[in-house]
PyMOL commands that place a pseudoatom at each C-alpha (Angstrom):
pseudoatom trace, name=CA, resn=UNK, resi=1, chain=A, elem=C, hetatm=0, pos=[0.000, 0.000, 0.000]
pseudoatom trace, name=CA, resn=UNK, resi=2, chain=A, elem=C, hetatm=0, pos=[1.427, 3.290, -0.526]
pseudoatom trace, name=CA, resn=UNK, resi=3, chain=A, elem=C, hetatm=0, pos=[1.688, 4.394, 3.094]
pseudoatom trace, name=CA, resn=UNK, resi=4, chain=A, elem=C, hetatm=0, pos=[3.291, 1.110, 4.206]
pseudoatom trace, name=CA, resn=UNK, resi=5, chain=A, elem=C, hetatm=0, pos=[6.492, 1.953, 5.520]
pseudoatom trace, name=CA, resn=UNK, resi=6, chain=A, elem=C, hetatm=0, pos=[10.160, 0.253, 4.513]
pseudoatom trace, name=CA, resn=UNK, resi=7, chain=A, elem=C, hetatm=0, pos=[13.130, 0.508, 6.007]
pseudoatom trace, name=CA, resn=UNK, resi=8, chain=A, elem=C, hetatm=0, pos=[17.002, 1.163, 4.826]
pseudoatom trace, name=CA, resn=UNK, resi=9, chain=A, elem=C, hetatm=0, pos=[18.217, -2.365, 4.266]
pseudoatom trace, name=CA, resn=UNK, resi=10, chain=A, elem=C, hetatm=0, pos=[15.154, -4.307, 4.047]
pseudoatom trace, name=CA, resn=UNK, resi=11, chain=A, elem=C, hetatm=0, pos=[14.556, -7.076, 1.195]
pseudoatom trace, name=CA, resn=UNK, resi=12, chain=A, elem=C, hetatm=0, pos=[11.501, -7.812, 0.270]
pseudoatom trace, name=CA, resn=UNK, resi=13, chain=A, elem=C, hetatm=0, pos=[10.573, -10.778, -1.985]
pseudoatom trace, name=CA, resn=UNK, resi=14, chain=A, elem=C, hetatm=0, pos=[8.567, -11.503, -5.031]
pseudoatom trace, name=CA, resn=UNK, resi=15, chain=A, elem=C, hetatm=0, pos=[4.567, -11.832, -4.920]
pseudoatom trace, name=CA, resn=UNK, resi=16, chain=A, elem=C, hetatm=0, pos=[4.391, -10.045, -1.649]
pseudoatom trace, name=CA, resn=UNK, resi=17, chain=A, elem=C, hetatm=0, pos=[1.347, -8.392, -0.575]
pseudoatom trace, name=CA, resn=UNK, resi=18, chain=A, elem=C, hetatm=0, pos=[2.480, -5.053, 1.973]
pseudoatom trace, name=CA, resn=UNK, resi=19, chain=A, elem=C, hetatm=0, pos=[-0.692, -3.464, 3.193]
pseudoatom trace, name=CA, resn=UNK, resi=20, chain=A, elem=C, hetatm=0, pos=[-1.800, -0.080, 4.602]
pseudoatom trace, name=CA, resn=UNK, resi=21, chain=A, elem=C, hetatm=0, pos=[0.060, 1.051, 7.398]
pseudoatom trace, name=CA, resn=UNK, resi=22, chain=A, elem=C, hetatm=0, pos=[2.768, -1.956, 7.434]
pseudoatom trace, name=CA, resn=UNK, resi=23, chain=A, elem=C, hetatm=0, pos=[5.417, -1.086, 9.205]
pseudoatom trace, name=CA, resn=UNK, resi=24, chain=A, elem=C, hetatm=0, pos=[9.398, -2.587, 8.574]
pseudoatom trace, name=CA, resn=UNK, resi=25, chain=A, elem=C, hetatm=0, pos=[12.432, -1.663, 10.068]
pseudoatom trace, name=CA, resn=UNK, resi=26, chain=A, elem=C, hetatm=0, pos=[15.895, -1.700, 8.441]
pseudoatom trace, name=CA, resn=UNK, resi=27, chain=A, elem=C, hetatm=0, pos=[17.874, -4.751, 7.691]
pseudoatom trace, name=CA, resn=UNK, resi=28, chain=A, elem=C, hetatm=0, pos=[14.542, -7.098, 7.534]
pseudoatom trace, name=CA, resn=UNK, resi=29, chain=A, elem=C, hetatm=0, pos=[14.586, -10.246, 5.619]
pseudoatom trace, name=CA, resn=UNK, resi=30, chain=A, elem=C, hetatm=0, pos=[11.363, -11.088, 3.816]
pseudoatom trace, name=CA, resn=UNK, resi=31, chain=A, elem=C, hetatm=0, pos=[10.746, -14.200, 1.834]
pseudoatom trace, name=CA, resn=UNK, resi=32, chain=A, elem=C, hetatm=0, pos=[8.752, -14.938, -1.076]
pseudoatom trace, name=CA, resn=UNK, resi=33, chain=A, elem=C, hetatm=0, pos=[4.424, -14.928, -1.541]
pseudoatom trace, name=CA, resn=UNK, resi=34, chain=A, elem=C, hetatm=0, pos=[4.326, -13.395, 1.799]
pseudoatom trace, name=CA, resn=UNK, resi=35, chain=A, elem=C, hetatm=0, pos=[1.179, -11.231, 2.975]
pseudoatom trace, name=CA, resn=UNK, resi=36, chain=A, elem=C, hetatm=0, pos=[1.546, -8.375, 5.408]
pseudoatom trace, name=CA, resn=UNK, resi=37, chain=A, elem=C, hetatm=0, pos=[-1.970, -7.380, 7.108]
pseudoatom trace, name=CA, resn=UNK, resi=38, chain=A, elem=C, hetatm=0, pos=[-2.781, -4.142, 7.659]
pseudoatom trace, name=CA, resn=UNK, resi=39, chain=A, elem=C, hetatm=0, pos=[-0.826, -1.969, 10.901]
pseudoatom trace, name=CA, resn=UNK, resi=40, chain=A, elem=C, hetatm=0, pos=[1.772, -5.410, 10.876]
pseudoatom trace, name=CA, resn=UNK, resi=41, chain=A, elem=C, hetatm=0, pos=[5.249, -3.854, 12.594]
pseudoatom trace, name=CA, resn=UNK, resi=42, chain=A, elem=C, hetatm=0, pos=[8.283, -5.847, 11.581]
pseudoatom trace, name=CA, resn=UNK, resi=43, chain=A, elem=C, hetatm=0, pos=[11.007, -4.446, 13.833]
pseudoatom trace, name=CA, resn=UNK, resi=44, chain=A, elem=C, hetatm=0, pos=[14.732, -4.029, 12.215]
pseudoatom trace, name=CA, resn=UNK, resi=45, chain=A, elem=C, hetatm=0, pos=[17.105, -7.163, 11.613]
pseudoatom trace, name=CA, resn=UNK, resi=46, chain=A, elem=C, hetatm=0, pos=[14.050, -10.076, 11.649]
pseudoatom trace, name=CA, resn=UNK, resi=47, chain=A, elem=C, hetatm=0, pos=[13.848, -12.523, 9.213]
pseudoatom trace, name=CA, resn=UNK, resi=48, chain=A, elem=C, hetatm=0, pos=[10.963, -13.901, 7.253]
pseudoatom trace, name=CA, resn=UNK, resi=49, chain=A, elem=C, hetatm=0, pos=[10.420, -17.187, 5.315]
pseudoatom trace, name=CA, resn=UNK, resi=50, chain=A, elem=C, hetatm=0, pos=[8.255, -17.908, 1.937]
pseudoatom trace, name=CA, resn=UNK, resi=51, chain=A, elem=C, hetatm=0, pos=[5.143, -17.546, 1.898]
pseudoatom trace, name=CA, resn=UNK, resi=52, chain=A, elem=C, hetatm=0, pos=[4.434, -16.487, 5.466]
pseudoatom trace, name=CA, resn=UNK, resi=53, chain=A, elem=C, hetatm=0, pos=[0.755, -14.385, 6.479]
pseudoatom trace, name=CA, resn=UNK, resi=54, chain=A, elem=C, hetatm=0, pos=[0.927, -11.891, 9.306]
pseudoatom trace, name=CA, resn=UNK, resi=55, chain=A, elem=C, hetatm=0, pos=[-2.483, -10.802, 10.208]
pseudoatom trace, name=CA, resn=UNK, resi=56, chain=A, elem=C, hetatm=0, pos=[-3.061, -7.059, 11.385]
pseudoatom trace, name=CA, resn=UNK, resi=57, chain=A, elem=C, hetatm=0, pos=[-1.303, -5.461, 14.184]
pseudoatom trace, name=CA, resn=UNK, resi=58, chain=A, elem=C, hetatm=0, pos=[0.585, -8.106, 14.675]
pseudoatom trace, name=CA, resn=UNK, resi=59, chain=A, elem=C, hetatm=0, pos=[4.400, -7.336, 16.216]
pseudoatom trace, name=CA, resn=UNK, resi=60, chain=A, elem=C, hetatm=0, pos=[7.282, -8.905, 15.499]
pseudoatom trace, name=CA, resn=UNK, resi=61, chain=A, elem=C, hetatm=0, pos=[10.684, -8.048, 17.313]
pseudoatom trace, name=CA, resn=UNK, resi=62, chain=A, elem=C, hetatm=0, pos=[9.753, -6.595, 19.771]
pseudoatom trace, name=CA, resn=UNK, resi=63, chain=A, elem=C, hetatm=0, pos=[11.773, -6.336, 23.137]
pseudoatom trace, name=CA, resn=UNK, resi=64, chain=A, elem=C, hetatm=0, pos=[11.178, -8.894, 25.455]
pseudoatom trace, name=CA, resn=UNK, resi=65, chain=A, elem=C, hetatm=0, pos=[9.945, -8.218, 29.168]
pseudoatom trace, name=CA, resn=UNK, resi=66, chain=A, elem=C, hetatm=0, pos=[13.739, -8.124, 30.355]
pseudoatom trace, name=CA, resn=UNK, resi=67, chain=A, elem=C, hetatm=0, pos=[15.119, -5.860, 33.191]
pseudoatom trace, name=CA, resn=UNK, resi=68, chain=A, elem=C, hetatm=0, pos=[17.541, -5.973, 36.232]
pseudoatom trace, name=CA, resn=UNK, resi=69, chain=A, elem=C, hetatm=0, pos=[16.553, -4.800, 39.485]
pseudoatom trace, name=CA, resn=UNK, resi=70, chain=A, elem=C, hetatm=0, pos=[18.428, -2.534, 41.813]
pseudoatom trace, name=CA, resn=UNK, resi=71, chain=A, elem=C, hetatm=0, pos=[18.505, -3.270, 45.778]
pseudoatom trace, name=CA, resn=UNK, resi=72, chain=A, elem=C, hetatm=0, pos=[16.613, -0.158, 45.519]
pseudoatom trace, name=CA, resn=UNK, resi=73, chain=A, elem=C, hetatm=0, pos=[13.823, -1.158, 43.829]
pseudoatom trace, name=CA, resn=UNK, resi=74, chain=A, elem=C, hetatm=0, pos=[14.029, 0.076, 40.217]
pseudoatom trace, name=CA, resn=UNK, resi=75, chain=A, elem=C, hetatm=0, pos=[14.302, -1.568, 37.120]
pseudoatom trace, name=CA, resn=UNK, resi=76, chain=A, elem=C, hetatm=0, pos=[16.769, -1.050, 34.721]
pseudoatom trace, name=CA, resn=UNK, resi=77, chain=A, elem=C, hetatm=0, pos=[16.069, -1.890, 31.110]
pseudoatom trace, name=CA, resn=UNK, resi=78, chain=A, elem=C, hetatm=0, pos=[18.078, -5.052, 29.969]
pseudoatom trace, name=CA, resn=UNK, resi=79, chain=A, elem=C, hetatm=0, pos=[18.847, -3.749, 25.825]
pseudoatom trace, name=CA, resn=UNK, resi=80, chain=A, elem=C, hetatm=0, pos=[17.412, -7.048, 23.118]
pseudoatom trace, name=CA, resn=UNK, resi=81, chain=A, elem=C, hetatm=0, pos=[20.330, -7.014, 20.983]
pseudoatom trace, name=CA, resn=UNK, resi=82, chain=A, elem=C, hetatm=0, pos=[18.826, -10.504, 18.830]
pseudoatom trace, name=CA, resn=UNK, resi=83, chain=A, elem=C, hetatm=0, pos=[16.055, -10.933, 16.812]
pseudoatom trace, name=CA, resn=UNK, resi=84, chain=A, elem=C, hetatm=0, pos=[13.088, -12.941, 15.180]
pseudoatom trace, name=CA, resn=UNK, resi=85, chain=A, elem=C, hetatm=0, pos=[12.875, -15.467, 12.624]
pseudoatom trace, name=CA, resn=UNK, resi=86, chain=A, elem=C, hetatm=0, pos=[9.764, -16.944, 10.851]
pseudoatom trace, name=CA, resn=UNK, resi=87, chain=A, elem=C, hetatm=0, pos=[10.664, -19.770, 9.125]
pseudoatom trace, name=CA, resn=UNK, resi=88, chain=A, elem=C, hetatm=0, pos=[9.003, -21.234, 5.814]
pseudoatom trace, name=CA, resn=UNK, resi=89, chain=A, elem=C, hetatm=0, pos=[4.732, -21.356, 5.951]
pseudoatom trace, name=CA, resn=UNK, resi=90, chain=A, elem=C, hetatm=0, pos=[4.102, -19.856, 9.744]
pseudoatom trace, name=CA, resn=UNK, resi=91, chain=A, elem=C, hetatm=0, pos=[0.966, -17.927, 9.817]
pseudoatom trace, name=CA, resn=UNK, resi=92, chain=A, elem=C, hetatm=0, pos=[0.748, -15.638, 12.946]
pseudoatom trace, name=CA, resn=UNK, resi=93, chain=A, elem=C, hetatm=0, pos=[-2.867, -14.738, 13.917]
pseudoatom trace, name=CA, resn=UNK, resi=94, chain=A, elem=C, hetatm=0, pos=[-4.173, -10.814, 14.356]
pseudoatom trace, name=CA, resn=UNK, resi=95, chain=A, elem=C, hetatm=0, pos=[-2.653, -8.983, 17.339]
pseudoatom trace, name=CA, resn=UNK, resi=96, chain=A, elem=C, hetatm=0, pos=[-0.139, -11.234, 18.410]
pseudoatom trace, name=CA, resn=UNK, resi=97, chain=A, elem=C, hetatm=0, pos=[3.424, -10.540, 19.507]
pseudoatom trace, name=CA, resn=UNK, resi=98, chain=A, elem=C, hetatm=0, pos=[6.419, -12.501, 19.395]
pseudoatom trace, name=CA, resn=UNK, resi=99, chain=A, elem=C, hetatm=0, pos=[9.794, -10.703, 20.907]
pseudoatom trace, name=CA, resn=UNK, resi=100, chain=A, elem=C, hetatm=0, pos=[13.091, -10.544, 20.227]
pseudoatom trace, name=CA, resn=UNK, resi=101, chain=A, elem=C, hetatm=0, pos=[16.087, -12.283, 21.555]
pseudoatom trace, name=CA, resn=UNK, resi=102, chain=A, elem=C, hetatm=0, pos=[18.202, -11.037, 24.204]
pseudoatom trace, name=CA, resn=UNK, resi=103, chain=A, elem=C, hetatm=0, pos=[21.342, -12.509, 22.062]
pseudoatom trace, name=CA, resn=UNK, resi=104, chain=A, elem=C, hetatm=0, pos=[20.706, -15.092, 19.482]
pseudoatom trace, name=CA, resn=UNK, resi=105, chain=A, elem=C, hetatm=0, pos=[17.300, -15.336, 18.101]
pseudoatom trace, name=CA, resn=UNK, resi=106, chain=A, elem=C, hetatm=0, pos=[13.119, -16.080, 18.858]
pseudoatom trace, name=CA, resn=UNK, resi=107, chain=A, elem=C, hetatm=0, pos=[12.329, -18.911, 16.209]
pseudoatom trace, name=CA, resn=UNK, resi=108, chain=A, elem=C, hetatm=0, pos=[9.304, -19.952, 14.781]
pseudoatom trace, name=CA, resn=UNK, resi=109, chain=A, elem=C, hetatm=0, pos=[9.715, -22.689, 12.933]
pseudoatom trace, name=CA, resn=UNK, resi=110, chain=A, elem=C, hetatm=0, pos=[8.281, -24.096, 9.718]
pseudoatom trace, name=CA, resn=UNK, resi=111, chain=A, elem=C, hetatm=0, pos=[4.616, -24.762, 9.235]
pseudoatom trace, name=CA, resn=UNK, resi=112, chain=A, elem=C, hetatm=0, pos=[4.043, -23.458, 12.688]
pseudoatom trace, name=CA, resn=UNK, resi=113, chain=A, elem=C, hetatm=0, pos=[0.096, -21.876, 13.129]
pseudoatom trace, name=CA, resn=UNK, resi=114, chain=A, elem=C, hetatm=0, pos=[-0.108, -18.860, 15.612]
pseudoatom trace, name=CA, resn=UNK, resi=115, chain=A, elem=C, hetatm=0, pos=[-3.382, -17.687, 16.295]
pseudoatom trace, name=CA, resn=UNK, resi=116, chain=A, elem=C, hetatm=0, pos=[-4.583, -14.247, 17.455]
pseudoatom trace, name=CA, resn=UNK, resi=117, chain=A, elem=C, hetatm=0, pos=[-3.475, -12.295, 20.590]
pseudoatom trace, name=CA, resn=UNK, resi=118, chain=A, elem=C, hetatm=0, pos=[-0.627, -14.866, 21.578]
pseudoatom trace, name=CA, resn=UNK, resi=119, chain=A, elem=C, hetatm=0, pos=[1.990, -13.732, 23.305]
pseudoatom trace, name=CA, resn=UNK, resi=120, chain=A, elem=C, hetatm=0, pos=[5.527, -15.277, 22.156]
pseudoatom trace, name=CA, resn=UNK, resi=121, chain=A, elem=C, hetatm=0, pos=[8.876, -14.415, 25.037]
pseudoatom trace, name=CA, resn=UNK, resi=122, chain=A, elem=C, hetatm=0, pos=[12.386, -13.730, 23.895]
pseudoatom trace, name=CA, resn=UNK, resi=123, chain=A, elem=C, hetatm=0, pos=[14.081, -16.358, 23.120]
pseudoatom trace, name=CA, resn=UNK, resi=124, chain=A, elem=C, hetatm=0, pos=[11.768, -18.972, 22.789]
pseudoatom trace, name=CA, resn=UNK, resi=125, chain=A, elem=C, hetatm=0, pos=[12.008, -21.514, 19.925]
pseudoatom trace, name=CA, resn=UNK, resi=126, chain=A, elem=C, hetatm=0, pos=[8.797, -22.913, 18.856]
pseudoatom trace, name=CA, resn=UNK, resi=127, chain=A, elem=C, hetatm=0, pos=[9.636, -26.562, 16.335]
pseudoatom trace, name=CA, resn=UNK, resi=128, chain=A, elem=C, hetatm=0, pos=[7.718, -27.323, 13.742]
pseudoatom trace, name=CA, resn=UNK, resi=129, chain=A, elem=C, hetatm=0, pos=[4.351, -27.409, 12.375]
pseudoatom trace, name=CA, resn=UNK, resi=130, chain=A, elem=C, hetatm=0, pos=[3.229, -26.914, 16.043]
pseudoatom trace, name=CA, resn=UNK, resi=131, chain=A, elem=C, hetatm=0, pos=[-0.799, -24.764, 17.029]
pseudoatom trace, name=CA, resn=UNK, resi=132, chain=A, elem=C, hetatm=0, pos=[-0.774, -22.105, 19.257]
pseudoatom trace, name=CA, resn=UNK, resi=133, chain=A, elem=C, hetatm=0, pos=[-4.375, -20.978, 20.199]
pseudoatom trace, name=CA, resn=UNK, resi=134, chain=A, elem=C, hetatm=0, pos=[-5.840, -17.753, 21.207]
pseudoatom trace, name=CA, resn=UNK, resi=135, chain=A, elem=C, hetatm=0, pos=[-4.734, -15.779, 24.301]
pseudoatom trace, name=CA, resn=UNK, resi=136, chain=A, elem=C, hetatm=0, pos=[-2.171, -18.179, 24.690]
pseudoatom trace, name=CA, resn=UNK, resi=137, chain=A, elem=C, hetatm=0, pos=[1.634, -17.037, 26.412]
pseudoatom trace, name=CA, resn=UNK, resi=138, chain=A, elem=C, hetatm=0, pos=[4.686, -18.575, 26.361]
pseudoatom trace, name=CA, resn=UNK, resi=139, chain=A, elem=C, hetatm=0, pos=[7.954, -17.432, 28.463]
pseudoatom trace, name=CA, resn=UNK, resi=140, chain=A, elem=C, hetatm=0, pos=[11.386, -16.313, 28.123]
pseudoatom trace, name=CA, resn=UNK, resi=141, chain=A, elem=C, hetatm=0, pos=[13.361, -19.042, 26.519]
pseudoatom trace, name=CA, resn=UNK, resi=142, chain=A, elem=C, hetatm=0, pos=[11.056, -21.867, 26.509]
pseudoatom trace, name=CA, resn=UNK, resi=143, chain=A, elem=C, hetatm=0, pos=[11.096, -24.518, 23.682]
pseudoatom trace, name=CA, resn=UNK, resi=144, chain=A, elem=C, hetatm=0, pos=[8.837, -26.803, 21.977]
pseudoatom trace, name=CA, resn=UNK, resi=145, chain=A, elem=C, hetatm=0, pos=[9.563, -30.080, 20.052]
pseudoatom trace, name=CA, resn=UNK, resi=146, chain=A, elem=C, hetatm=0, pos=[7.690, -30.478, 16.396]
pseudoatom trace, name=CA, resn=UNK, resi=147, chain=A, elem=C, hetatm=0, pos=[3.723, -30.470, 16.651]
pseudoatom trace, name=CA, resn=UNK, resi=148, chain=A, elem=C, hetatm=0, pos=[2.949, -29.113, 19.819]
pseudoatom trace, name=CA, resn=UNK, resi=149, chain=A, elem=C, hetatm=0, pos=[-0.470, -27.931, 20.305]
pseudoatom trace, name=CA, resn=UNK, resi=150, chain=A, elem=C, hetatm=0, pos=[-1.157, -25.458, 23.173]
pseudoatom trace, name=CA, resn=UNK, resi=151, chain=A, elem=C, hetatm=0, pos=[-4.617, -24.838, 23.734]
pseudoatom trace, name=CA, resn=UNK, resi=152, chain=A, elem=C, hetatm=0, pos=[-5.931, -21.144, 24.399]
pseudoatom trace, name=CA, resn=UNK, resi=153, chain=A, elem=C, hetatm=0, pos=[-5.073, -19.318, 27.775]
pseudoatom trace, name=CA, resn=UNK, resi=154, chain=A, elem=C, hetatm=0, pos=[-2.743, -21.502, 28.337]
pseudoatom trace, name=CA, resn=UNK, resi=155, chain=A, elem=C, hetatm=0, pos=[0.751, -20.880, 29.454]
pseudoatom trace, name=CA, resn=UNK, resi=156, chain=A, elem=C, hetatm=0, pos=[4.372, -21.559, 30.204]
pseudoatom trace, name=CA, resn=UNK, resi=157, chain=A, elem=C, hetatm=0, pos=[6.772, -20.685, 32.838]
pseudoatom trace, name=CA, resn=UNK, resi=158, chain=A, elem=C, hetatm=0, pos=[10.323, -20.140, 31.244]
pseudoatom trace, name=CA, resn=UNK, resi=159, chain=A, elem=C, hetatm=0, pos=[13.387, -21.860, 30.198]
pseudoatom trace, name=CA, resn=UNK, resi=160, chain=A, elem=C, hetatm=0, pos=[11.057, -25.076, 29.810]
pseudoatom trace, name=CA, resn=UNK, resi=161, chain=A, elem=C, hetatm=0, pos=[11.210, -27.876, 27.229]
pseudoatom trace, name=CA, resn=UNK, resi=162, chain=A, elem=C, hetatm=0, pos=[7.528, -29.159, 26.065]
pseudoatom trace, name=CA, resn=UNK, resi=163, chain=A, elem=C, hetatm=0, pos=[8.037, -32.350, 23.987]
pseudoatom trace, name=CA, resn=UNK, resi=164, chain=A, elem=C, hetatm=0, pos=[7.332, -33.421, 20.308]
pseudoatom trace, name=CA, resn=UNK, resi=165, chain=A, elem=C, hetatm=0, pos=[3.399, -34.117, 19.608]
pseudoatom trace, name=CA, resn=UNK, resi=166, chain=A, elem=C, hetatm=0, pos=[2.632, -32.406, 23.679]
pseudoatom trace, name=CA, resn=UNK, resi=167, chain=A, elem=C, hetatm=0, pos=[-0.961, -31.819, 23.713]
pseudoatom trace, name=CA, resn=UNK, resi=168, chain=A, elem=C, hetatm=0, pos=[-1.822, -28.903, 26.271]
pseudoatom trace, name=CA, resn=UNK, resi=169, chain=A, elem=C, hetatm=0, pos=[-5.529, -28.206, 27.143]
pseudoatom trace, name=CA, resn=UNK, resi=170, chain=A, elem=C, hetatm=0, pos=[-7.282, -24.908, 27.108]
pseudoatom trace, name=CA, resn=UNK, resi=171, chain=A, elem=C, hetatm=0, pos=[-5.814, -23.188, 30.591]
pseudoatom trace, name=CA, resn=UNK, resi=172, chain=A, elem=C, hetatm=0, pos=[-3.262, -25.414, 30.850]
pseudoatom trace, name=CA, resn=UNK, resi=173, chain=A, elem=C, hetatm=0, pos=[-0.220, -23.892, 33.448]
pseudoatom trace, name=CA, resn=UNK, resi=174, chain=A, elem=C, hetatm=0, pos=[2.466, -25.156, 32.495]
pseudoatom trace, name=CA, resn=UNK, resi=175, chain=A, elem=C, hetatm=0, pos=[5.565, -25.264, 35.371]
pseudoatom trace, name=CA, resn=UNK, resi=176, chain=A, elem=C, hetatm=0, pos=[7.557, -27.592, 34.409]
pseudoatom trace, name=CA, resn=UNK, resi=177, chain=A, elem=C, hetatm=0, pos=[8.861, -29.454, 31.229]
pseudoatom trace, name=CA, resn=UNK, resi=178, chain=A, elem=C, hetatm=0, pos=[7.047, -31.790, 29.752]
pseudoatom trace, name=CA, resn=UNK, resi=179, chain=A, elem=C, hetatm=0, pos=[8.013, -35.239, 27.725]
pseudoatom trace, name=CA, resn=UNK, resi=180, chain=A, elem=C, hetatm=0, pos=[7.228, -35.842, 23.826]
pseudoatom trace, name=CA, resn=UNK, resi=181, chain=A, elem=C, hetatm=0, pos=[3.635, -37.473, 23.509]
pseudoatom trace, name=CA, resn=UNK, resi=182, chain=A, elem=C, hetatm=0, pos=[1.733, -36.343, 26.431]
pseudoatom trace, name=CA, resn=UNK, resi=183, chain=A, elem=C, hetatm=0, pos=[-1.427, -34.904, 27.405]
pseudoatom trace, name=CA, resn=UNK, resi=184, chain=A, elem=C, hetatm=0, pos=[-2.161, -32.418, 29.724]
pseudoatom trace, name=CA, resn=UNK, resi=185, chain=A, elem=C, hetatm=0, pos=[-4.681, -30.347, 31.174]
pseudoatom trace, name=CA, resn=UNK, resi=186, chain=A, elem=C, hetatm=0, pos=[-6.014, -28.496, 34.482]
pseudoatom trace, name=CA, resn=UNK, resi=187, chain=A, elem=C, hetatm=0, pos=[-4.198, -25.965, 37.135]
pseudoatom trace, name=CA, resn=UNK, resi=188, chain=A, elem=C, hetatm=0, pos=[-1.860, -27.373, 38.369]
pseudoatom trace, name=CA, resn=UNK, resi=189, chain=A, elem=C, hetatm=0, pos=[-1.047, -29.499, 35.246]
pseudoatom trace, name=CA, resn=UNK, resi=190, chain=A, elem=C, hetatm=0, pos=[-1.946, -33.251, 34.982]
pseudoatom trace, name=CA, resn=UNK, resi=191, chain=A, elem=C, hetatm=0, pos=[-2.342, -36.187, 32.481]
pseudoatom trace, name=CA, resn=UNK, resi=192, chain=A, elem=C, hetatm=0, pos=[-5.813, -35.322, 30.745]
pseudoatom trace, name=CA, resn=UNK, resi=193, chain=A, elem=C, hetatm=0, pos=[-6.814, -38.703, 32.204]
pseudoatom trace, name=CA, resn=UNK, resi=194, chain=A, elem=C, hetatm=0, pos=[-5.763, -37.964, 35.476]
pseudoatom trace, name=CA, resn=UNK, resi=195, chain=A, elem=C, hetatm=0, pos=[-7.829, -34.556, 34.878]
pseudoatom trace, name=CA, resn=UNK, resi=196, chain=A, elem=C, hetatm=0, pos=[-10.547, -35.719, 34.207]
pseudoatom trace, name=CA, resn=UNK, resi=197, chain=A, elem=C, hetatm=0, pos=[-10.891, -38.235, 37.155]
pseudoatom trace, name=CA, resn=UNK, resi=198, chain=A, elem=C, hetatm=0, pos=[-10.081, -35.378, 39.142]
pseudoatom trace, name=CA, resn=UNK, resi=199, chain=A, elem=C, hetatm=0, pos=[-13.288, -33.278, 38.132]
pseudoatom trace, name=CA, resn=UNK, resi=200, chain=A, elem=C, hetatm=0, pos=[-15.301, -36.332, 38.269]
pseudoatom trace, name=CA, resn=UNK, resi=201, chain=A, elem=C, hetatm=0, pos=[-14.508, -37.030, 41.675]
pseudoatom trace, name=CA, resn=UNK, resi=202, chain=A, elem=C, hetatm=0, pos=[-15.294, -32.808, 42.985]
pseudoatom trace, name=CA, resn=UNK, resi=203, chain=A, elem=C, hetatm=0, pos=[-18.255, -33.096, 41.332]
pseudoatom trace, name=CA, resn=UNK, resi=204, chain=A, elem=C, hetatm=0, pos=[-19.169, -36.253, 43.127]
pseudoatom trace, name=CA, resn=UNK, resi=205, chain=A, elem=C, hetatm=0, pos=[-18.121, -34.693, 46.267]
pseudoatom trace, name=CA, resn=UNK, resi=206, chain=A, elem=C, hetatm=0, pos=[-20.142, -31.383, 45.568]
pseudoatom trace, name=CA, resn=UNK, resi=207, chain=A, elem=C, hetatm=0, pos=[-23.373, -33.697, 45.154]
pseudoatom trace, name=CA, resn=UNK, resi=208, chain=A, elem=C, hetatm=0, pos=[-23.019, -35.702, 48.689]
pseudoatom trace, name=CA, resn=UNK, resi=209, chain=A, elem=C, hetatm=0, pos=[-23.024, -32.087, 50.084]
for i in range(1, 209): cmd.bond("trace and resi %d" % i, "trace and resi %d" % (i + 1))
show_as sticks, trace
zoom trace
């Protein structure tokens, strides 16, 4: 669109669609077939696969939630000098944000679906082909193996490791890491079996009183 705005550096590549009020910082990396929703901000030195879709007002680069604390109290900005890279075919869902590394890089890896107002930490690395639902957060430096699926409001404490094919229910707090093929669910988290027996036997106990 002709107000879209790109910065010194960038490379953009062919069959991209850049709509109104897109926003990209110098030195950005952008793939081919891409689409760029309307108010998307790409912050400077990310990187973008082929034929990725950013839906609008979506933020990418960010700085993370990083700061050191005084013995006084105050909290002293810790500087993001990394960035964020969208591998091949990830789709990132309207008002979402996914921050930028401390050092290194935030990855989103290939075939990976982000839905709407997800929240992604710095440094996280997020494998492939893996669902992130709605209202979802994830933490500072937490990763996933391949085809993860974390259902909506659910969330992660940091530096974890959440397996290959980890099912998470909606809600789902997750504290600690978690092995490849599992199942959770509930507050704290459980096996979705051991879940459910759970809410079968409260309700039992609800109806005796």
């Amino acid at each position: 669109a002709p107000n879209a705005v790109i910065g010194n550096g960038s490379k953009i590549g062919a069959n991209c669609t850049i709509m109104s009020s897109v926003t990209i910082g110098e030195n950005v990396k952008i793939g081919a077939n891409c689409v760029l929703f309307p108010g998307v901000c790409i912050y400077n030195d990310c990187e973008i696969g082929d034929n990725v879709r950013i839906h609008a007002n979506s933020v990418v680069g960010s700085d993370g939630f990083g700061y050191a604390h005084t013995k006084e109290g105050k909290h002293i900005k810790i500087y993001h000098n990394g960035k964020v890279v969208l591998e091949n075919d990830v789709e990132v869902g309207a008002n979402t944000t996914i921050d930028r590394a401390v050092f290194g890089q935030t990855r989103i890896k290939q075939g990976t679906k982000i839905d709407n107002l997800v929240q992604i930490g710095h440094n996280c690395n997020i494998g492939e082909y893996s669902i992130i639902v709605s209202q979802a957060g994830i933490s500072g430096s937490t990763t996933t193996g391949r085809n993860v699926v974390l259902g909506g409001q659910s969330g992660s404490a940091g530096h974890l490791h959440i397996g290959d094919f980890t099912q998470i229910g909606a809600r789902g707090a997750i504290s600690k890491s978690l092995p490849a093929f599992g199942k959770f669910s509930g507050h704290p988290l459980l096996p979705i079996q051991d879940w459910l027996k759970l809410q079968a036997l409260l309700k039992k106990m609800l109806k005796k009183k």
